[in-house]
N, C-alpha and C positions, 0 to 999 in steps of 0.2 A: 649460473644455475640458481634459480629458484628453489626455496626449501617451504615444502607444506605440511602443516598436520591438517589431516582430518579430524574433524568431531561430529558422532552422529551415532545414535544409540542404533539406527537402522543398520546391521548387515550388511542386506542389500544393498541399502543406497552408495555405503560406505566402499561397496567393491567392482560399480559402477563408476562411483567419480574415479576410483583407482587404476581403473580400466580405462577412461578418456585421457587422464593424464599422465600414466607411463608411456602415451603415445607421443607426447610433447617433451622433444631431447633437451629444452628449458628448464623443465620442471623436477623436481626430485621427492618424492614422498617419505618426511622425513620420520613420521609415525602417526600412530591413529589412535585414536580415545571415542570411545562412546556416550562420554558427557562430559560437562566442564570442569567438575572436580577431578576426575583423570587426566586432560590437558594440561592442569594446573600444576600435578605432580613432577608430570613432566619438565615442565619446566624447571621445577626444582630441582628435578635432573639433570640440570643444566645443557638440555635442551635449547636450542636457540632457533626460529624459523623464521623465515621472509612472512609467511602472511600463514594464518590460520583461516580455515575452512572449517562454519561449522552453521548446526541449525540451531534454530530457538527454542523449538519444546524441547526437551531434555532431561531426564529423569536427574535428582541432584544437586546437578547446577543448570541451567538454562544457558540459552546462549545469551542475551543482554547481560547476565551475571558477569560473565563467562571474560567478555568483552571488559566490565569494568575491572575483573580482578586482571585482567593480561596487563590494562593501561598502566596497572599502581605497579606491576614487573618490570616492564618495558613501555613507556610512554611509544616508541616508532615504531611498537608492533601492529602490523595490520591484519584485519580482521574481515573479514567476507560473512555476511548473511546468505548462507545456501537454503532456502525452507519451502516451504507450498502455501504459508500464510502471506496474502497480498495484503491485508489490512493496512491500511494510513497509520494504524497506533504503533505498528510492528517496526514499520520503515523508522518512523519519526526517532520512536527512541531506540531504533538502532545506532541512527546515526547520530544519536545525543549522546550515547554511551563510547562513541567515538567509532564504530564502524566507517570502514574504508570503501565498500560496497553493499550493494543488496541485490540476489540475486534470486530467482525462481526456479525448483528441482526442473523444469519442462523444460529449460532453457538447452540449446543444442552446444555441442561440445566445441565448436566453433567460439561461441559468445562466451564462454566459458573460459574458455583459453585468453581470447582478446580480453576479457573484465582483469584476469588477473596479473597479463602483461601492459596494464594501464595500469591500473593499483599498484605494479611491482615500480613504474613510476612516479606513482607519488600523485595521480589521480585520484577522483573519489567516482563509483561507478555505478548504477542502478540498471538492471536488466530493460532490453529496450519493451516488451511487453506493458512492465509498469511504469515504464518515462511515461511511452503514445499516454498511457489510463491518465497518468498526473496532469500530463499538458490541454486532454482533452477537458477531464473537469477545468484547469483553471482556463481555457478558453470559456468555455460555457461560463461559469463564475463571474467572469468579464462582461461578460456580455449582459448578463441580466443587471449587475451593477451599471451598466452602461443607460439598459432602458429603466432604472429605478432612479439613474439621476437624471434624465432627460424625457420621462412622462409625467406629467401632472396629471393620473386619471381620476373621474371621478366616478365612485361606484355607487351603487345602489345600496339601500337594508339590504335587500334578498340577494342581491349577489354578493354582498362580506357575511351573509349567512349561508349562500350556499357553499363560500369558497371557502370556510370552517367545516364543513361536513366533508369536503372533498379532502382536507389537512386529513379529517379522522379517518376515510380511507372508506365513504361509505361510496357505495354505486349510483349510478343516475335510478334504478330501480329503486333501492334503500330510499336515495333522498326523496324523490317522490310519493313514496309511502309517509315517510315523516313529515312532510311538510304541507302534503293535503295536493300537490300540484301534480299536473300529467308529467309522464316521462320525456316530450316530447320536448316542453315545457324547460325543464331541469336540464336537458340537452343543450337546449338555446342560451338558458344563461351562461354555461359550461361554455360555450363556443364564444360567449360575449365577454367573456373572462379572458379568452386566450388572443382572443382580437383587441382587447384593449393594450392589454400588458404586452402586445408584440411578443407573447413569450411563445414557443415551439409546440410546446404541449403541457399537459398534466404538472409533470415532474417539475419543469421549470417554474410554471404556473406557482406552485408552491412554494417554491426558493424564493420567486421574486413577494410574494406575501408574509413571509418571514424577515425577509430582508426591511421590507417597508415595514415592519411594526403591525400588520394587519393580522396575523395570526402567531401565536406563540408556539 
């Protein structure tokens, strides 16, 4: 048997995951707290649980708090990020603060169940919505590194000036205004930028100009 506490200042959410997981004869819900300073109590209670279930906003304590005060209790205790923030800064120091998982509220009661009978192994688990996001930037990531170390290109004035106007997010309309030239014009070098750099579009187009040292 699995022993959970929930933490989540939401109600709701709190009587939904309660609902997915009394359905799992694994699982046991061993109490629930609305922020971390109440889990912690708990514990003092001498409470003991398989994995804690909880979010990161939290009035109080937060959940990254939340997480380092469990480690200095119990170094083996594991800890799940349940939240609706995908951020990279969220993930990162969850799992610096030694989280076991990180999961997204959307996630269906299936992957929910498997995250935490993988974690109850001794796994570390990331919901599969934000792996696809992780692996897809670091492919792309790849990939422009790939053509910044394998293109010598050589650009023009007007195109390392138009492709600073493009960093600052102005329009081929905008840059043409500014710069005295037709839109058609500002179009073409636009296109002679993305053909050179082999990059995809835009987005990348910029990556790979920061990456080279060509814009800050």
């Amino acid at each position: 048997m699995l022993n959970v506490i929930l933490v989540d200042d939401d109600n709701l959410v709190r009587e939904g995951i309660r609902m997915i997981l009394t359905e799992n004869e694994h699982v046991h819900i061993l109490a629930e707290a609305s922020n971390g300073a109440q889990a912690i109590e708990m514990f003092n209670q001498e409470l003991m649980p398989d994995i804690v279930l909880t979010d990161i906003n939290m009035p109080e304590m937060d959940g990254i708090s939340l997480i380092t005060a469990l480690k200095k209790i119990n170094p083996e205790i594991k800890v799940i990020m349940l939240t609706m923030s995908d951020s990279n800064k969220s993930i990162q120091q969850s799992f610096t603060a030694g989280a076991s998982g990180y999961l997204m509220k959307t996630i269906h009661a299936e992957e929910l169940n498997f995250a935490l009978n993988q974690i109850s192994l001794g796994e570390r688990y990331i919901c599969s919505n934000i792996a696809i996001r992780l692996l897809d930037r670091s492919i792309e990531f790849s990939n422009i590194q790939s053509v910044s170390a394998d293109l010598n290109v050589d650009f023009s004035s007007r195109e390392i000036e138009i492709l600073a106007l493009i960093a600052q997010g102005l329009t081929n309309q905008e840059m043409s205004e500014r710069l005295f030239l037709s839109k058609r014009t500002i179009e073409g070098h636009r296109q002679n930028l993305i053909e050179k750099t082999g990059c995809r579009n835009t987005a990348t187009l910029i990556k790979y100009a920061v990456l080279n040292g060509m814009i800050q």
